[in-house]
N, C-alpha and C positions, 0 to 999 in steps of 0.2 A: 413229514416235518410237523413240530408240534405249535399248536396257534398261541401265540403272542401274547401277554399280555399285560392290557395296555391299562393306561390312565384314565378313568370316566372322565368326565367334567366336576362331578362333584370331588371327585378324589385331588383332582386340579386344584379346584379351589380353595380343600382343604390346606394343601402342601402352600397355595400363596398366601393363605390367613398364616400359617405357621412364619412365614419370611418376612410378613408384613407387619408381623407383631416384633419380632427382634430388629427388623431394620423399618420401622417408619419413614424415613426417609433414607436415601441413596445419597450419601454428602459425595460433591467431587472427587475428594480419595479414594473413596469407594469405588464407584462409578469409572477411574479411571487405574485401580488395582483388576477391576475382575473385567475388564477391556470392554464396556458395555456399547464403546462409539467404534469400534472394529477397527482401531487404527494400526492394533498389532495385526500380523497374518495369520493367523491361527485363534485367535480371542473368541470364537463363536461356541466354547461349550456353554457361557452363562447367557442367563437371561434376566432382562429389568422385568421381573417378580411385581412390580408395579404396573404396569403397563400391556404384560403381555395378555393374548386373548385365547380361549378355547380353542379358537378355532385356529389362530399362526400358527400355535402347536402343533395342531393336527395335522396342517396341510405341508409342515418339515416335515412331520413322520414321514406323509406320502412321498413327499418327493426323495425321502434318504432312498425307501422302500423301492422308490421306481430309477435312481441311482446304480444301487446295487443290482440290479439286472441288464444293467450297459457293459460289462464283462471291463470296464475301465482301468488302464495302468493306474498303478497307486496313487502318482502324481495328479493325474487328470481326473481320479474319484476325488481326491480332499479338492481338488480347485472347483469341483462339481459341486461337492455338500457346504464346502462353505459360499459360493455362490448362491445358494438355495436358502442358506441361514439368511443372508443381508437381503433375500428377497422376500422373503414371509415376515422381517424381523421378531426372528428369533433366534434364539442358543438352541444347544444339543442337550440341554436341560430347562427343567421349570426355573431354575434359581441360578444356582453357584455349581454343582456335579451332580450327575444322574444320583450318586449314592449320599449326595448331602438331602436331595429334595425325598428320598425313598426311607432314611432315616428322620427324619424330620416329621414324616407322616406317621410314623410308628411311632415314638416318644414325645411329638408336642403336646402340650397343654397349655392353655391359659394360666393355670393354677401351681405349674411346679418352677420353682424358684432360683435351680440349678443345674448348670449344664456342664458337659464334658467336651472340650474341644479334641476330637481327632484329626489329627494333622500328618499328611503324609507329603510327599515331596509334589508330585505331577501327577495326572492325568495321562492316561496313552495316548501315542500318536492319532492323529484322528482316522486313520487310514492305517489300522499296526499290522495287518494278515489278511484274508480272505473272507474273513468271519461277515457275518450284517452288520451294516452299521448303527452305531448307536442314534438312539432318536430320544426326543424328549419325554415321550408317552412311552416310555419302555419302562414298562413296572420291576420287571424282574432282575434289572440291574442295580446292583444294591449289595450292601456290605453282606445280608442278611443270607445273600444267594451263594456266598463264596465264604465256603466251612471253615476252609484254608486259612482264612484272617482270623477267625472267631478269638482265637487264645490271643491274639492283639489287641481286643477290646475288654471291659471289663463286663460283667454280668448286669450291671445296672443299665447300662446305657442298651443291651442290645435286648433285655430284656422291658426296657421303657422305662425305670424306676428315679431316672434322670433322664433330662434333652439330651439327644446327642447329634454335636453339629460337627460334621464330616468333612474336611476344608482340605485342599491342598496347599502347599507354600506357594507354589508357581500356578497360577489359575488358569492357563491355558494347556488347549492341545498340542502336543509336540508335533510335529510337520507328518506330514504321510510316508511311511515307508520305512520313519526311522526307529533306531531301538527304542526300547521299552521303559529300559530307566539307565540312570546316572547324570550328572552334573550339568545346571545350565548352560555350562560355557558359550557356548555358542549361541544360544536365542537369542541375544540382543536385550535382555531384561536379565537386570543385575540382582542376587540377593536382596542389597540393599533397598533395591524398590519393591519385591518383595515383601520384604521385613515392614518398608512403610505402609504398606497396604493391610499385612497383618497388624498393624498397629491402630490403623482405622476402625477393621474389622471389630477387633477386641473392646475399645472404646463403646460401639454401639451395641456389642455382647452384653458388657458391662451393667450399661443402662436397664436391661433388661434385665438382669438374672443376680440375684445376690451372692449367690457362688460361682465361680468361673472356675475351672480345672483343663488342665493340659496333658496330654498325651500327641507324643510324637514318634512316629514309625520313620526310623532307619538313618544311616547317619549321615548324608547330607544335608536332612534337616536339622542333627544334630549340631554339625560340623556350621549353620548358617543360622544358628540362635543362641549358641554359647557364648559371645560377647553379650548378652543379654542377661546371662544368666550370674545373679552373685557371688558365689562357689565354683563355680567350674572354670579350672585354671586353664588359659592359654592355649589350646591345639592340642587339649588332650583328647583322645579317640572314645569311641562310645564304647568299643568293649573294655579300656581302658577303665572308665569312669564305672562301668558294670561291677567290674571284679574291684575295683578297692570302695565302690560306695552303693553296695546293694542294697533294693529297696528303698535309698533315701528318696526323698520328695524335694525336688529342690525348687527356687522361688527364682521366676523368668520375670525378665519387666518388659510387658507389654501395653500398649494402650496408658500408658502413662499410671500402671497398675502392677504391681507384682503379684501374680499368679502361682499357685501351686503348678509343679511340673513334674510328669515323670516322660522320661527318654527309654524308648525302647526300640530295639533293633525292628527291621520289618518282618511283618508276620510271612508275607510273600518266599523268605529266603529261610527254611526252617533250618538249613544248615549252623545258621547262628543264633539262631531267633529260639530254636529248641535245645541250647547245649543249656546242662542243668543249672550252671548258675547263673544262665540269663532267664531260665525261668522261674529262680526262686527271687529273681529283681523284681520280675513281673507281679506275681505274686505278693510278694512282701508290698511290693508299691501301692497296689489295688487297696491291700487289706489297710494302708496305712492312710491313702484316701478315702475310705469306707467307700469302698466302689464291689464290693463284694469279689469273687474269685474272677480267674481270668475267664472266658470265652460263656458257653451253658453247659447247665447240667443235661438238658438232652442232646445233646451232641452225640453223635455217634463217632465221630472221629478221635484217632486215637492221640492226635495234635493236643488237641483240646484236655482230653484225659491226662495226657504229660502236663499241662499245665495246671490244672485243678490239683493233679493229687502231689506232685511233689513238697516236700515236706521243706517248710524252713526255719525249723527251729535249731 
């Protein structure tokens, strides 16, 4: 098996100066969208980025690590690691998700002035298979790891040239055991509180960055920001809204601010995500955000290459 790797302390601190700068302070919204008082049951992937210490970190890695060698039904592993989170206080991340705090350390700066919000629906269950579980000092869990997403993101962000801040709609773990994606219905947390929390979020984005831009992967998130959105009519579906209005960029009011937006199916399901006129949307969108082409030029995937070279003139 191959060794781990993890988080130093300085790389720590980096990832919390990056969080510390766009969110100075943690206002009650905040605070109570990314479930920082655990009063949901599953709320332990964030962490107060303010407060936390090298070492709470460390000592949840250890305990996930020494977890995952109790051979535990799925149920009795998540009631295990988040027991182990409310006892180090900490989340299953330095911040808001393993892949907001791993992107963060690659494109923060002090000095660059705009950012790209990537927005996807959830988080996996906290317990999804057999795999190890995730911990907070897990470096390699990261957009950057999974080729798969690349043609989802634009070249600026995964290349640095912009922030890129990695968010899901629904800020927690889904329960142990269960699927992987589809609709909150059941959680107990509505869109609606959702949508208020992403409205906080954006507020204190705002503050910081003179450009804000939106990307959103797949269509429950679609389907749960289109009241939001100026032009997009009524319960229209996302491949819907693809095929009669490709490449538009269309204007979300969030944070009491209308944002540029583009809606794109999720990279995860290339069945839809790669039919070519969802990725001459992609495409067109990128370019019309100056966000440069979809996924990198070093990619070796051929995802990636569908995306880049398709023509949309």
């Amino acid at each position: 098996m191959h060794k781990e790797e993890i988080y130093t302390p300085e790389r720590v601190a980096r990832i919390q100066r990056a969080y510390q700068s766009i969110f100075p302070t943690i206002m009650p919204e905040l605070a109570d969208y990314w479930g920082l008082a655990r009063r949901r049951p599953w709320s332990c992937l964030t962490t107060n980025f303010h407060e936390v210490t090298f070492a709470n970190l460390e000592h949840l890695h250890r305990q996930a690590r020494e977890i995952d060698k109790m051979g535990l039904p799925f149920e009795a592993k998540g009631q295990a690691l988040r027991d182990a989170s409310l006892a180090t206080g900490a989340g299953y991340s330095i911040g808001i998700s393993p892949w907001t705090d791993n992107l963060l350390e690659r494109t923060y700066a002090d000095d660059k002035d705009s950012v790209v919000i990537l927005l996807g629906h959830d988080w996996y269950p906290i317990v999804p298979d057999d795999r190890p579980s995730g911990t907070p000092l897990m470096a390699t869990d990261s957009l950057h790891a999974v080729e798969r997403y690349w043609p989802g993101a634009p070249e600026a962000v995964l290349e640095g040239r912009t922030v890129g801040l990695f968010v899901n709609l629904y800020p927690d773990y889904r329960p142990p055991g269960d699927p992987k994606c589809g609709s909150l219905s059941k959680y107990g947390y509505s869109y609606a509180q959702c949508l208020a929390g992403l409205d906080a979020m954006v507020t204190q984005v705002k503050k910081r960055f003179g450009q804000v831009q939106l990307v959103s992967w797949g269509s429950n998130v679609w389907t749960a920001l289109t009241p939001r959105v100026h032009t997009a009519r009524s319960g229209i579906l996302l491949s819907q809204h693809v095929r009669e209005a490709s490449g538009s960029v269309l204007a979300i009011e969030l944070g009491g601010q209308r944002i540029p937006y583009l809606p794109l199916m999720h990279p995860g399901h290339w069945g839809n995500f790669g039919r070519a006129y969802h990725l001459r949307h992609v495409k067109a969108g990128y370019s019309s955000m100056q966000l440069g082409l979809p996924g990198l030029a070093t990619s070796n995937s051929g995802r990636s290459h569908s995306a880049r070279q398709i023509s949309i003139d």
